[in-house]
Each structure stands twice: as C-alpha cells, then as structure tokens.
C-alpha positions in Angstrom: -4.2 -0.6 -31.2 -7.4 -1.5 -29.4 -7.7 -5.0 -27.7 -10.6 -6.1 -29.7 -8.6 -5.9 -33.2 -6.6 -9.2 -31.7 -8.5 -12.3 -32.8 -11.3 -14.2 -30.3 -11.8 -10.6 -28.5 -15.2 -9.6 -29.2 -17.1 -6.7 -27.5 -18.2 -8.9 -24.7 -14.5 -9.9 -23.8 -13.3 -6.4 -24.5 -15.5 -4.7 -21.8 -14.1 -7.7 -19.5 -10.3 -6.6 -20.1 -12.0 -2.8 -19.8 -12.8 -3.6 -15.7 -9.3 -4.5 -15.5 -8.1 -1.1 -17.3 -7.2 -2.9 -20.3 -7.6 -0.9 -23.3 -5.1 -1.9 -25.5 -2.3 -4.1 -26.8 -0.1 -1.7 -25.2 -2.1 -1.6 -21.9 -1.7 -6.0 -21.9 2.0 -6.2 -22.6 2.1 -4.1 -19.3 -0.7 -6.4 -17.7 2.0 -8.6 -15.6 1.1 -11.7 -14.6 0.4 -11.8 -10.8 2.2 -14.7 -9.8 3.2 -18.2 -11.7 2.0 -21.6 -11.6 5.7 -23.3 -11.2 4.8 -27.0 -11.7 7.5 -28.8 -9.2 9.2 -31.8 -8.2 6.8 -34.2 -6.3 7.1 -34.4 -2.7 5.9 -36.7 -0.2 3.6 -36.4 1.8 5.9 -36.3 4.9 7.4 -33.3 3.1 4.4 -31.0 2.9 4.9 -28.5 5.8 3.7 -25.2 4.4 -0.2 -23.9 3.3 1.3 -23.8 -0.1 0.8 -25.6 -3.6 2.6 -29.1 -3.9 2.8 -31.9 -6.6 2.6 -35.4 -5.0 2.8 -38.6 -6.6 0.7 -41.5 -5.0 -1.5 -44.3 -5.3 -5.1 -44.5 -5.4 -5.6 -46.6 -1.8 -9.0 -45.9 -1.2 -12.6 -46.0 -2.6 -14.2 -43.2 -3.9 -17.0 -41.9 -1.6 -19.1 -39.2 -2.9 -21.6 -37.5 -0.6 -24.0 -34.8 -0.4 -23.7 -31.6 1.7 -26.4 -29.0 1.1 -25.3 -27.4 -3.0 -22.5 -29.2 -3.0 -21.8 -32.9 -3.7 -18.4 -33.8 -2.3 -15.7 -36.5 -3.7 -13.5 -38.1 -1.7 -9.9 -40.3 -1.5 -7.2 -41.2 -0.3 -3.9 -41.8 -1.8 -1.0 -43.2 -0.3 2.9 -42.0 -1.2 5.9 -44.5 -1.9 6.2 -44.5 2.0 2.8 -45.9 2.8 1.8 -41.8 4.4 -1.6 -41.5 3.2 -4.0 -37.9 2.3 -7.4 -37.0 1.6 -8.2 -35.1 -1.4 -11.3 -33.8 -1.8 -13.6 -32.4 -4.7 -16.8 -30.1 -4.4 -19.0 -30.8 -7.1 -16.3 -33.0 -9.8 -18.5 -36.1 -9.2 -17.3 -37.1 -13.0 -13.9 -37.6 -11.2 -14.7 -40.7 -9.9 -15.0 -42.7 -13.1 -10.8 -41.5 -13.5 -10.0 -42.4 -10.1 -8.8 -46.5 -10.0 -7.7 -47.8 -7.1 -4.6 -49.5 -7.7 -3.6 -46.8 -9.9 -0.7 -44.2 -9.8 -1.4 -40.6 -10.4 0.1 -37.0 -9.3 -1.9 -34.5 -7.9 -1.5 -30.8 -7.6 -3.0 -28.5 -5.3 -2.7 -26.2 -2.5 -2.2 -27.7 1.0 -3.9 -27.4 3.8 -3.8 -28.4 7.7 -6.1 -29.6 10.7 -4.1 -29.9 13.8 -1.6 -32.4 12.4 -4.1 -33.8 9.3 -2.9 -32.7 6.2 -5.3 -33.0 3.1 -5.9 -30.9 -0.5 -9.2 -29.5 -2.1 -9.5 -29.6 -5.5 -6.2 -31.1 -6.6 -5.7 -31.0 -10.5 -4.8 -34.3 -11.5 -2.2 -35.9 -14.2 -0.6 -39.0 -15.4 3.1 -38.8 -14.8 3.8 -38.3 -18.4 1.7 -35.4 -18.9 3.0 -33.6 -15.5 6.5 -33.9 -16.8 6.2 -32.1 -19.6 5.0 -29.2 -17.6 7.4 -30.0 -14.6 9.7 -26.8 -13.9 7.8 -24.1 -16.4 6.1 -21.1 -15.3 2.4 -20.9 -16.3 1.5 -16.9 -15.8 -1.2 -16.5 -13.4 -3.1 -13.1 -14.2 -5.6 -10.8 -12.3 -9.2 -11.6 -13.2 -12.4 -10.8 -13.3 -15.7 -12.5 -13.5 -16.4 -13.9 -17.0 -12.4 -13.7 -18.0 -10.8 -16.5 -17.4 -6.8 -16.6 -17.1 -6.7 -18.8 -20.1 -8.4 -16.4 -22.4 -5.8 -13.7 -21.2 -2.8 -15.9 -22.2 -3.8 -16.7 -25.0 -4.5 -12.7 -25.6 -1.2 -11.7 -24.2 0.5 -14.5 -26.9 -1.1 -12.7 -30.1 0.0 -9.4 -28.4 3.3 -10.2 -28.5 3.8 -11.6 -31.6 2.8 -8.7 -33.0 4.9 -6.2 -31.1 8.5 -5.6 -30.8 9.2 -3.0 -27.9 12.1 -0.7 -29.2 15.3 -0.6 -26.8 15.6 3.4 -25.8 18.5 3.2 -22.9 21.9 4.0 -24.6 24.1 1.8 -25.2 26.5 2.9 -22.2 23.5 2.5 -19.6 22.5 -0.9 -20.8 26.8 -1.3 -20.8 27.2 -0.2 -17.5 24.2 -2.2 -15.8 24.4 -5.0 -17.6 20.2 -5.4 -17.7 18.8 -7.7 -20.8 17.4 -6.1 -23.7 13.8 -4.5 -23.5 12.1 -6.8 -26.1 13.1 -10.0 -24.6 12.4 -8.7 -20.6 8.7 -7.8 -21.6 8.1 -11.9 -23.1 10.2 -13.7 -20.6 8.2 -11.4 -17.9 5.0 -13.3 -18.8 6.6 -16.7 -20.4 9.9 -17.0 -18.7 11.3 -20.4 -19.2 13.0 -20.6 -15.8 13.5 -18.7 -12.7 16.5 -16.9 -14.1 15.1 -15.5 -17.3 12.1 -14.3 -14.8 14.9 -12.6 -12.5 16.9 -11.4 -15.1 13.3 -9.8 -16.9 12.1 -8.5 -13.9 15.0 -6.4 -12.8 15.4 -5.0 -16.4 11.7 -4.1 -16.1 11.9 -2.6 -12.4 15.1 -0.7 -13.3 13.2 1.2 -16.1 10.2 2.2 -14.1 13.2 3.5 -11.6 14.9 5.3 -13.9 12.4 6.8 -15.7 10.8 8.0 -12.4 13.9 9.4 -11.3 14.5 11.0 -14.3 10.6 12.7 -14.1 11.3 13.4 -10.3 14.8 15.0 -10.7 13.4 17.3 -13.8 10.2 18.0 -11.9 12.0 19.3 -9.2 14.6 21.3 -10.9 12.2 23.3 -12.3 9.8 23.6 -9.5 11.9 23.8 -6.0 15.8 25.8 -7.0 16.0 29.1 -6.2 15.8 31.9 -3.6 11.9 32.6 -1.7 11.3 36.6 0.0 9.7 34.9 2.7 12.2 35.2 6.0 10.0 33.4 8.6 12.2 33.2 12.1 10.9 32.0 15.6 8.5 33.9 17.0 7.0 34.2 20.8 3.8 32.7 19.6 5.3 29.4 19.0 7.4 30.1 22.2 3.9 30.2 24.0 2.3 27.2 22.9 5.4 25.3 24.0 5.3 26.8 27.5 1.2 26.1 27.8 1.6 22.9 25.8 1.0 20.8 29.0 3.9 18.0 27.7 7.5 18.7 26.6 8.8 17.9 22.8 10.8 15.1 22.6 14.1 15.7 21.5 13.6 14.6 18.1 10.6 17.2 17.3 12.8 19.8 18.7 15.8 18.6 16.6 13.3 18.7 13.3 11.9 22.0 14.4 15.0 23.4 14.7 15.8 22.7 11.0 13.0 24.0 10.0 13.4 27.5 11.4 17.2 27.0 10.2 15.4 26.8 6.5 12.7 29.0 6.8 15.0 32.0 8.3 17.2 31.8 5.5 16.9 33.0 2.2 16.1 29.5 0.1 13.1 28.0 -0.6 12.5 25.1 2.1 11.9 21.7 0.5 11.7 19.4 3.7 10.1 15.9 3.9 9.5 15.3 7.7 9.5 11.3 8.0 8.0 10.1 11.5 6.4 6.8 12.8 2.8 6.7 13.3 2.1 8.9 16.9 5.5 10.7 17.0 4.1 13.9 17.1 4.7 15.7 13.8 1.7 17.6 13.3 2.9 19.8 16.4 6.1 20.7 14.5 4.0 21.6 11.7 1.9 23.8 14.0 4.5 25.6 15.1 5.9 26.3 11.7 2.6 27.7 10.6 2.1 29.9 13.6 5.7 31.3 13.3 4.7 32.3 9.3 1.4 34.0 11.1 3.5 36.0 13.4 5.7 37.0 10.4 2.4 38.2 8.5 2.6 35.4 6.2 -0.3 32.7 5.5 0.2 28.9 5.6 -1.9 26.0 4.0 -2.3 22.0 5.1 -3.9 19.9 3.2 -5.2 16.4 4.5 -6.3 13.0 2.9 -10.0 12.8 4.5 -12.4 15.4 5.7 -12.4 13.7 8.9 -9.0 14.1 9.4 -8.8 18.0 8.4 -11.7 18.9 10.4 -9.5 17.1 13.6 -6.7 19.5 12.6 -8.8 22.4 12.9 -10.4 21.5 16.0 -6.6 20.9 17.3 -4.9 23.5 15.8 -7.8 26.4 16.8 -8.2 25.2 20.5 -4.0 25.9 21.0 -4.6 29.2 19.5 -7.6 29.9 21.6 -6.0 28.4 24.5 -3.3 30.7 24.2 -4.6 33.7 23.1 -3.2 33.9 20.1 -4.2 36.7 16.6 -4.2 33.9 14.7 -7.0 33.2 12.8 -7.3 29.6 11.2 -10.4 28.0 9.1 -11.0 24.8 7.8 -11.9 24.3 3.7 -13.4 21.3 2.8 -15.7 19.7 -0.3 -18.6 18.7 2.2 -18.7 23.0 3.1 -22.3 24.4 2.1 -21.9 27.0 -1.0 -22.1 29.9 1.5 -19.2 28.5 3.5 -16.9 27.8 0.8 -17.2 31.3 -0.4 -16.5 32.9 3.1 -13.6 30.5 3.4 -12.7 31.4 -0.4 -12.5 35.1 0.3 -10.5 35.0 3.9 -7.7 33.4 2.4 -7.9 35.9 -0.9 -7.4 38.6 1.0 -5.2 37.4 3.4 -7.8 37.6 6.8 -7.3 33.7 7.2 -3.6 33.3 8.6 -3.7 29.3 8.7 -6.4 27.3 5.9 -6.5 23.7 7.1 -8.7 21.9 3.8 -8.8 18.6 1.1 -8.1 18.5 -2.2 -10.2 21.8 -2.0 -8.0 24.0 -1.3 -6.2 23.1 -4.6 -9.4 24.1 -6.8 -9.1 26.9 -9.2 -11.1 29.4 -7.7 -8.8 29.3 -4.3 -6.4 31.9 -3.7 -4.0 33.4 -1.1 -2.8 36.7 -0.1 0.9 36.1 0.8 1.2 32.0 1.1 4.3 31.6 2.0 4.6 27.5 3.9 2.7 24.9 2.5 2.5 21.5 4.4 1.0 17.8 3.0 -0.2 15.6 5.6 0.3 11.6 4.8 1.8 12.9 1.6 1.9 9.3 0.1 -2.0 10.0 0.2 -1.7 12.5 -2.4 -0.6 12.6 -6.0 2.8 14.6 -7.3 0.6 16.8 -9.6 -1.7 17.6 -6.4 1.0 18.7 -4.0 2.5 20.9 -6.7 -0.9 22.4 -7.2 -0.7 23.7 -3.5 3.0 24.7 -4.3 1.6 26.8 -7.2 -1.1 28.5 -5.2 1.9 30.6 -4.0 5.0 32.3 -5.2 8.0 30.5 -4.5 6.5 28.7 -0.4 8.2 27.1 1.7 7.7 23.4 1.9 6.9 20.9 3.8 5.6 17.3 3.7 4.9 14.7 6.1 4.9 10.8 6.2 4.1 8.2 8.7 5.5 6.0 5.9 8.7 4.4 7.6 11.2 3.6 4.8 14.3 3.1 5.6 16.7 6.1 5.4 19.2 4.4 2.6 15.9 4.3 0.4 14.6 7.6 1.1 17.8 9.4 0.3 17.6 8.0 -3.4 13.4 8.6 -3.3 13.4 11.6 -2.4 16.8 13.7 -3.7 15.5 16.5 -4.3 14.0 16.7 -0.2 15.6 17.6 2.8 15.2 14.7 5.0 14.0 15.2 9.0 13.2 12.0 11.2 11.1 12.0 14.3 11.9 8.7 15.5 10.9 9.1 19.1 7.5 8.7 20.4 5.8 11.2 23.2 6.6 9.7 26.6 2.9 9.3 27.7 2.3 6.8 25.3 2.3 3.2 26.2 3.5 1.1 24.0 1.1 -1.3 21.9 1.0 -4.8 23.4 0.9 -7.2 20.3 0.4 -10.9 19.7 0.5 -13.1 16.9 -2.4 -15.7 16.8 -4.1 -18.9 14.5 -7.8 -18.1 14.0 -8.8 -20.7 16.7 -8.1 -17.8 19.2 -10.7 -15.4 17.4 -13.2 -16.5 20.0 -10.9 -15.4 22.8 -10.4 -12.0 20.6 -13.9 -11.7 20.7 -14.3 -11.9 24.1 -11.1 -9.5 25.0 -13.0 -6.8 22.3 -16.2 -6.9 24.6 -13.4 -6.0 27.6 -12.7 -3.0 26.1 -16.0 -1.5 24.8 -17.4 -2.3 28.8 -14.7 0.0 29.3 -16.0 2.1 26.9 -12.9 1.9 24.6 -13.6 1.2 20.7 -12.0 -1.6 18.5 -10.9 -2.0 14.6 -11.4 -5.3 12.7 -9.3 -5.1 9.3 -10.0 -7.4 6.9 -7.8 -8.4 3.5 -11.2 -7.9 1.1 -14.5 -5.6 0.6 -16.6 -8.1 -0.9 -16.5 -12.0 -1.9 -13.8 -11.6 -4.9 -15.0 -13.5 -8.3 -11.0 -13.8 -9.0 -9.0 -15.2 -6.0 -9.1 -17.0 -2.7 -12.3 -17.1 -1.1 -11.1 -18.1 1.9 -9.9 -14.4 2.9 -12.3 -12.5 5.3 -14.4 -9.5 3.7 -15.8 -6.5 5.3 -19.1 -7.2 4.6 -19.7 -10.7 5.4 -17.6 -10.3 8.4 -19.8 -8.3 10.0 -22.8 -9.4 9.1 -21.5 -12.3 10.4 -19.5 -10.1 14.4 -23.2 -8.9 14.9 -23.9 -12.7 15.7 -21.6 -12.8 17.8 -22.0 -9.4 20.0 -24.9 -8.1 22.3 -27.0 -6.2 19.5 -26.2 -3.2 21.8 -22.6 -3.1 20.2 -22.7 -0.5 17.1 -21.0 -2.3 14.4 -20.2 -1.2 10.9 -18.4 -1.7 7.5 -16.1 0.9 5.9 -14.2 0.1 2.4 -12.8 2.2 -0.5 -15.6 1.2 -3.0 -18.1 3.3 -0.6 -19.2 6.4 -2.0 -17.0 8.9 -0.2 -20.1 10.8 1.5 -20.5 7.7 3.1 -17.1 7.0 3.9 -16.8 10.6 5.8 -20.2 9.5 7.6 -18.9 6.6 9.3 -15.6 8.0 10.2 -16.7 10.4 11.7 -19.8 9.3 14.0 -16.6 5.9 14.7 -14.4 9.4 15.9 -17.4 10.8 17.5 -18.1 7.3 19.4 -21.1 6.4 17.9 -19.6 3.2 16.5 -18.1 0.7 18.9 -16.6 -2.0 16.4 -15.2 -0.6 12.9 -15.0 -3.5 10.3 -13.1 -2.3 7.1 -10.4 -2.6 5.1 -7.2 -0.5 4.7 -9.5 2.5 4.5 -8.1 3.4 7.8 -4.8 3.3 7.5 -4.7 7.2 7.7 -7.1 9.8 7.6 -8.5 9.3 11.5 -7.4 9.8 15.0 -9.3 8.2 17.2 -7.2 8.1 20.8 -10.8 6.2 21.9 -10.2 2.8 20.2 -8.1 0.5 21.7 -8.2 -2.8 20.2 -7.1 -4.0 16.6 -7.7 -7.5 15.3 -5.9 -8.0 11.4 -7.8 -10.9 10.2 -5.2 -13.1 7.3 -2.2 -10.7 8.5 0.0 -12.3 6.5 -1.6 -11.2 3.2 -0.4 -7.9 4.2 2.9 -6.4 4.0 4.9 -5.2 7.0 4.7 -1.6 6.1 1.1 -1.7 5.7 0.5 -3.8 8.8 2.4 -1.3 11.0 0.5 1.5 9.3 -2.5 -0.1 10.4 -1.5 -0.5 14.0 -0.7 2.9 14.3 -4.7 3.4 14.5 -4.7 2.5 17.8 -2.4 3.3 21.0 -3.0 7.0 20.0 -4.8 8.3 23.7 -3.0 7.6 27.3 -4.8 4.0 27.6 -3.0 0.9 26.9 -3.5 -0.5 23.7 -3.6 -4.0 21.7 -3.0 -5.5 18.3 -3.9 -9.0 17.5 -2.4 -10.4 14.3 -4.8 -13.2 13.3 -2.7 -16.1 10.6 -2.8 -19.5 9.9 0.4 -19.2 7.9 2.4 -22.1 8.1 5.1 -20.5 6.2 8.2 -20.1 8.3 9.6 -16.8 6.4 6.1 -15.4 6.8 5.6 -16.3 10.5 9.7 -14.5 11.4 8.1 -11.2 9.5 4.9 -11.6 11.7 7.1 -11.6 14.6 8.9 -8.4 13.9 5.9 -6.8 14.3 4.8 -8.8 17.3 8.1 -7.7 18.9 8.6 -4.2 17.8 6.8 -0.8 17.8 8.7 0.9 16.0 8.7 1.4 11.6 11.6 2.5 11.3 13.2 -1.2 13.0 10.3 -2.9 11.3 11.2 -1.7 7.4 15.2 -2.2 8.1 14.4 -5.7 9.2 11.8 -6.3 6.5 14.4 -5.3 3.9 17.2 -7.6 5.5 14.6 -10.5 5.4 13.6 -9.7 1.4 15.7 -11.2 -1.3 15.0 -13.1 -4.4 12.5 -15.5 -3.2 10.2 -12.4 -2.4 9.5 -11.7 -6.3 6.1 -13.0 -6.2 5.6 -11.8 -2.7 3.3 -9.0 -1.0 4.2 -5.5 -2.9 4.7 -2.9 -0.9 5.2 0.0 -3.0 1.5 0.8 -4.9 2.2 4.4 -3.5 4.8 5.0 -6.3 2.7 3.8 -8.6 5.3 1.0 -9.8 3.5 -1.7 -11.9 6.3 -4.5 -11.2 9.2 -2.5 -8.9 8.9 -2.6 -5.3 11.4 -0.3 -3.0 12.1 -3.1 -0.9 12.9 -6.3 -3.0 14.4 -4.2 -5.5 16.3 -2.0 -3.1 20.0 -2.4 -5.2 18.2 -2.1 -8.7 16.7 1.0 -7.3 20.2 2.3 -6.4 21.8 1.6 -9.5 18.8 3.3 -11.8 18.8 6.3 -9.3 22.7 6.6 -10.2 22.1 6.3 -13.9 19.6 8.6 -14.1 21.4 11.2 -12.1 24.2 10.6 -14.5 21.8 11.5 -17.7 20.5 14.4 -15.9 23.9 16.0 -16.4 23.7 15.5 -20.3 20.0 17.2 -19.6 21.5 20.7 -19.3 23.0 21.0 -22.6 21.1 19.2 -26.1 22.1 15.8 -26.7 20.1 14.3 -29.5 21.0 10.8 -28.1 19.0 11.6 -24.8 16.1 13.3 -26.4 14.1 9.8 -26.2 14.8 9.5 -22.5 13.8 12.6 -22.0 10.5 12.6 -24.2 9.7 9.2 -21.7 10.6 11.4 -18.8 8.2 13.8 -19.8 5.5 11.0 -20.8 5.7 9.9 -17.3 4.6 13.2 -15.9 2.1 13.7 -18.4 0.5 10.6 -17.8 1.4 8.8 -14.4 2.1 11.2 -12.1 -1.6 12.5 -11.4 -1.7 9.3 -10.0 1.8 8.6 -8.0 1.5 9.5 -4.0 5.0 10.0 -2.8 
C-alpha cells in the first residue's frame, strides 16, 4: 500500500517521505524512530553536568531583555531553582515569548544544555506549566529522521494511521519464540515507536534485532551452503616465486603474516575449496599475504583476481604489486581493470584475462561486469570486503569454477562476534603491525585547542607532510544539529586560516564519483596538502605522505569508525598524529575517547568498546550500517546476536529435509537475499 493512500499525505508530502526512501506503509512501520524525547524528572541546576537535554523547574528572577544581533532578535532570562542557582535561557527570534514570561512566576523548561567554562545556560528551551509537563513526564516521544519540509510531527502522526491499520503476522515457531523468550512481533513493531517505558522499548528492540539476526543468518548460512561446500581442481602449493619476493622484500614478515600465510597455502594445497576471511588492523600488512598467494597461483599456471573499493586504491595495488614482480624478475604478468579505462583499454584488459595471458587482474566492480572472463581463475581476493555487497563478492566467485577464496578486513570486530558473523569463513588474524612503523601519537582535545591544531598542521606541511580534517557532515543538514562541522563550510572557512599557498580541498560521498577519484588521487599524488572530508576516507587510499588527522565532534562517531579513520595516517616511516577534537561533557563518552587516545590497536579498542556497551547504549552511535541492520548493532546487541545465530543454526538442520512449518522462514530467508543483500557489505 502506497504512503499517500493514508489520510493528510498528499503528493507534496509523499515525495518528502520519497527522499527518505519511504514508499510505503510497509517501508514506515520499518522507519524507526532515531532516538526519543524521554521527558524527565526536573533537576537543578547544580545537577546539570552533561551537554545533554534536561527539565528544570525554576522561577522567573529576571527581566526579559530582548536584543538585536544582525537576522536574529535574541530573548533573554534568567531563572533561579529552589536553591537560589540561577541560568540564562536564551531565544533566537521567539520575541512573542516575552509576553509568557512573568517574573515572579514558576515554570519548567526543557532543553539541551550547554557550557562556557563553568557557565551553564540553554538555547531554545520549550517551556511548560508544571501541570502540563507532568502529563508528559517519563513517556517516550519518537524522534524520527527528517527532511526539509517534513516535520517529525507529520511522521507520527503518519506512523499512528500506519499502524492501526496493520497487524504484522508472527512467523517464528512457537519453539523459537519458547525458547528465547522475545515478545510477540505485532506488539515489538508499536512499542518500537510508542513504547510506554524503557522496558517495553528494551523488550521491542531486542525482539526486533533478534529477527534481523536470524533472518540474516539464516540467508548467510543457505547462501553459503550452496555456494562454498565441496572439493576445487586447483592444487596451488608454495612456489620459489613467492620464496623470492620474501628474500628481496627488504623487511621480514611479522610472525602473524607468516602464521596467516601459512594457512593459506595449508588450504590452497589441499583439495577443498578455501573460504578464508583474513581479519587485520589497519597497516598490518595483509595485502603482502595476498600477494604472495596470487603469485603462488601464477607459478601453478593458475590466474587470480582482486577487486578494490576505489580506483585509487586498485591502481596503488597495481603499481605495488607490478614493481615486486619487476623487481624480481618475475613471468608474471599483472594488469589493472578499472571503469575510468578508455574503450580501447578495457578491451585489451578484457581479452588478457579471457585467454589466460594476464596471470594477476587487479580491478573495481569491473571486473565483475558481464562481458569479463577468465581462463583458469582459480583465487579470488576482496579488499575492504565490508566495502562491497554479498551479491558482488559472489559475482567474482562466479567468474570461476569452484576458486579459492579469500577476503580481507581492516574491520576489527572482536573474534567472539566474528565466529558467529562469519560461520561459514575460516578465520585468520594479523594482529601485529610491521616493526618500522611508529606508533600514532594521539590526544584527545575541547575545540579551544583547534588553533593550536592549526598551527601543529602548518608543522607538518613545512615538512612537506600532508594532513586529514574529518568532519561529522557534507553539508549544513535541514534535519539535525547544526552545530556539527561540515566539509564544505569548514573549509571554506581553514582557507582563512592558512597561507593561500596551502592546497585545500573537500571530499564527501554525495560527490559525483569522477570527482571523488580526482581528488584522491592528485591528495595521493601530493597535489593537495590539507584533505577536508567526511568518512569518504576511511578506506580506499594509502597515502604514507600525510601525517596529521584532526576528527572534528569525535564523539559523534563510533570507536570502530574513529579507529578506521586513524588508520589513514601513520602508514609511511614518519611519526604520525591524531587529534580527537570534543566538547563532550559526557563521562561514558569521554572513557571511549580515551581508549582510543591510549591504544593503537582495533582489535583492544572493539573488546573494550563492547565491555563499555550495555543497555544504556540503545540510542547510541551504531556501528554496524555495514550489515545493513536497520535497528541491530553487533556490539550492543552482541548476546541477542548469539542467541539468533544458535536458533537459526538449529532451523537450518530442519532445512535439509521439507518441513511445511519452516517453509515461511525459509521463503523470509530467501526474501532477504533477494532484496537486501545487493546492499549488505560484510
């Protein structure tokens, strides 16, 4: 049923729920409120510690003063709490305010806090008489994602009719809802957006992250059966060419690459089909293992195929992986297959590895079109593989018969996770980091030290070093906090503030991809000194040249992603730097922000981030967008995710036989792959 067959949704409104990828009544029931508006207890003023939203309860002490600055006309009091502790609450153009404003008079305001030095004040405080707060005290208002012209009114109200005109049908059996103990379906999906307390939230949210668990387990575990069992012709042991590069190398493996190149060859000289995942912090060196894995298949007389996230960062394969063939001499002939190739060069590149004269094809998503074949593929290897979708990586799979595989994450998730994740992998760790790499020298910062960040940036580039600037946002949002940094104002803004001799530019994901390529590449060629952008670059580049990162509002980020985007720099022989820029006041927030301050390494930082998670973390920072997961995250949900991967593996066994009381989970299993996983990177 279409959105605009529910009442007060016109064509206007319906193309505003369209840029949020609403389309129908089924696509809002799954539109999950963002966070909640939980109207609390009020506090004093004394008792206001964190940058969050309070309720206070005070008097009117002051006189309203109402002023002009430039467009905006500000409103000002003061009110003072039971104690006699007094706060400013200001109002940007709300000059009608002041006629409901007494002094004298006893109100309670809500707003978000905020802090100079020891000052505490709020900005644009709602405010109610006591007896209309307390008939809101202790619900949860959802709070939706927005866009301009939508209001999150208009969505409730949308979201209401939608449910009172749907019942979800329960499809678990009766044994798995038994044995978990999770809440029926129907009433998960209405407490999820109009939960009456914090437990019926809890108790709809795990039901509803359990099933996208399950479900995805279920699609994983069939996927693979079908795909990865069974017995491959292509014997591929050790061979003196990978014994070479290893001798001429100029640095020695560390012993965890030659550990995870050892199980490699122990696969790929046997007679199954290798399905290895090869899980190593940022910088630990396993595109080297891949190398020599490829170059043993060449010596075998077999061919091998990468494929890469970005252009930029396939074409730096290439250059890698041909200069240690030609450095060593080597018949191996490797060539690069991108998009950006002219006609010309895509057939040449087409035809080498159709008839088997290109022993090693480094490429994008091209190397997955239809027109692309090989000779004798036998290893295929996924770099980031959390870049790519399921359906994509099998593609490569299928440009084979029967490959060995291979994929590889910088992704650090914790080993008790990525057993359940990933069942149907082998799972290798590189979890030491080459020994002429210094480690990252961190420090966790307010933004009154941005100046001094500033100054340490210049440092560098008069060193002739290069330096990242990440920011939270592309562009001013029309639907949350202004107040986080965006790419584009923020450097409009850093070219103020450098010598115009300093090449600065802006990369985000809403650039057209041409464009995006462009500036990679002329920031890995040197030609920019000062990269603005936004998690663009968490993979897909290597520049060992750039030496600085500041992470402007670092705590609207979560660990994972934070240490992902460190792992930009400290990738050459020079000593490195991350400054983490907050004004967090949250205590929780600031111990996370210290993990990273005090540790290199993912692997420590996503243990401790999932010792520090827990219940209070529900409306938090999601981690887990890879897995395409609407409202489960890997990490906060780490038990739920246990007990659906158990149930799931337990209705896989009914799988192999008919059992008309499974066929519904199975028919969801398969409308899971049919619809989701073009889209889920894992």
């Amino acid at each position: 049923m279409r959105i605009n067959e529910l009442k007060g949704i016109g064509d206007k409104t319906e193309k505003l729920f369209n840029k949020l990828n609403v389309y129908t009544t089924e696509d809002l029931i799954h539109f999950y409120p963002r966070t909640y508006d939980v109207y609390e207890e009020p506090v004093k003023v004394s008792e206001m510690t964190d940058t969050k939203t309070y309720a206070i309860w005070g008097t009117v002490v002051s006189s309203c003063e109402l002023t002009n600055a430039g467009r905006y006309r500000i409103l000002s009091v003061y009110i003072a709490d039971d104690d006699g502790a007094r706060i400013k609450l200001t109002w940007f153009n709300m000059p009608f305010l002041k006629n409901n404003l007494k002094r004298g008079y006893r109100y309670i305001f809500r707003g978000e806090a905020a802090f100079r030095g020891s000052l505490v004040f709020m900005e644009q405080p709602v405010m109610y008489s006591y007896d209309a707060y307390m008939q809101k005290m202790n619900s949860m208002q959802p709070v939706y994602r927005l866009t301009a012209g939508l209001t999150n009114n208009a969505v409730t109200k949308a979201v209401k009719q939608c449910l009172d005109i749907t019942c979800m049908k329960e499809y678990l059996p009766e044994e798995v809802i038994k044995d978990t103990g999770v809440t029926d379906l129907d009433k998960a999906v209405h407490d999820i957006h109009f939960p009456k307390n914090m437990e019926a939230f809890a108790a709809a949210r795990k039901r509803l992250a359990f099933d996208e668990f399950f479900i995805f387990t279920l699609a994983m575990r069939s996927l693979s059966r079908g795909t990865h069992d069974g017995e491959t012709g292509y014997i591929i042991p050790e061979s003196p060419y990978s014994e070479q590069i290893l001798k001429n190398l100029g640095y020695k493996l560390t012993n965890a690459q030659h550990k995870v190149y050892s199980e490699i060859l122990d696969d790929m000289s046997g007679h199954k089909i290798m399905n290895r995942l090869i899980q190593g912090d940022v910088g630990s060196g396993k595109t080297i293992v891949a190398l020599l894995a490829m170059i043993d298949a060449a010596h075998s007389g077999y061919q091998s195929a990468l494929m890469a996230p970005t252009e930029v960062l396939a074409a730096q394969h290439y250059e890698t992986f041909s200069h240690i063939i030609e450095a060593n001499n080597l018949p191996v002939k490797c060539i690069l297959m991108t998009g950006a190739m002219s006609a010309a060069a895509k057939r040449e590149a087409h035809r080498m590895a159709a008839e088997g004269e290109a022993d090693i094809v480094i490429g994008t998503h091209a190397v997955i079109t239809d027109n692309v074949s090989f000779d004798r593929l036998a290893l295929v290897v996924t770099d980031e593989q959390h870049r790519f979708g399921v359906k994509q990586r099998e593609a490569l799979h299928h440009k084979g018969n029967k490959p060995h595989i291979i994929v590889m994450s910088a992704t650090p998730i914790p080993r008790s996770l990525a057993i359940i994740l990933y069942g149907d992998l082998d799972i290798s760790v590189i979890d030491e980091k080459p020994a002429m790499r210094l480690p990252i020298k961190n420090c966790v910062v307010d933004d009154s030290y941005r100046p001094n960040a500033y100054r340490f940036i210049q440092k560098e580039l008069d060193k002739g070093h290069q330096a990242y600037i990440i920011c939270p946002m592309a562009k001013e949002s029309d639907e949350e906090d202004n107040k986080l940094e965006n790419v584009v104002k923020y450097a409009a803004g850093l070219k103020e503030k450098f010598p115009p001799q300093v090449r600065i530019e802006y990369l985000h994901g809403k650039l057209k991809p041409s464009v995006k390529n462009d500036i990679m590449e002329r920031f890995a060629q040197g030609q920019i000194d000062i990269l603005v952008s936004t998690t663009v670059v968490e993979v897909g580049i290597n520049v060992p040249n750039a030496t600085v990162m500041v992470v402007e509002n670092a705590d609207r980020f979560g660990l994972a992603g934070l240490h992902q985007l460190r792992g930009r720099v400290g990738r050459g022989d020079a000593q490195s730097y991350c400054i983490f820029i907050s004004n967090t006041r949250n205590a929780m927030t600031k111990e996370r922000l210290n993990i990273l301050k005090e540790s290199n390494d993912g692997f420590y930082i996503s243990e401790q981030d999932l010792k520090l998670r827990g219940p209070g973390d529900m409306l938090g920072v999601r981690q887990s967008g890879d897995f395409g997961f609407m409202i489960a995250d890997i990490y906060t949900d780490a038990a739920t995710l246990k007990l659906a991967a158990d149930e799931a593996d337990k209705v896989m066994e009914r799988f192999r036989g008919s059992d008309p009381e499974y066929d519904k989970l199975r028919y969801a299993a398969d409308d899971y792959m049919r619809t989701r996983l073009d889209n889920l990177n894992i």
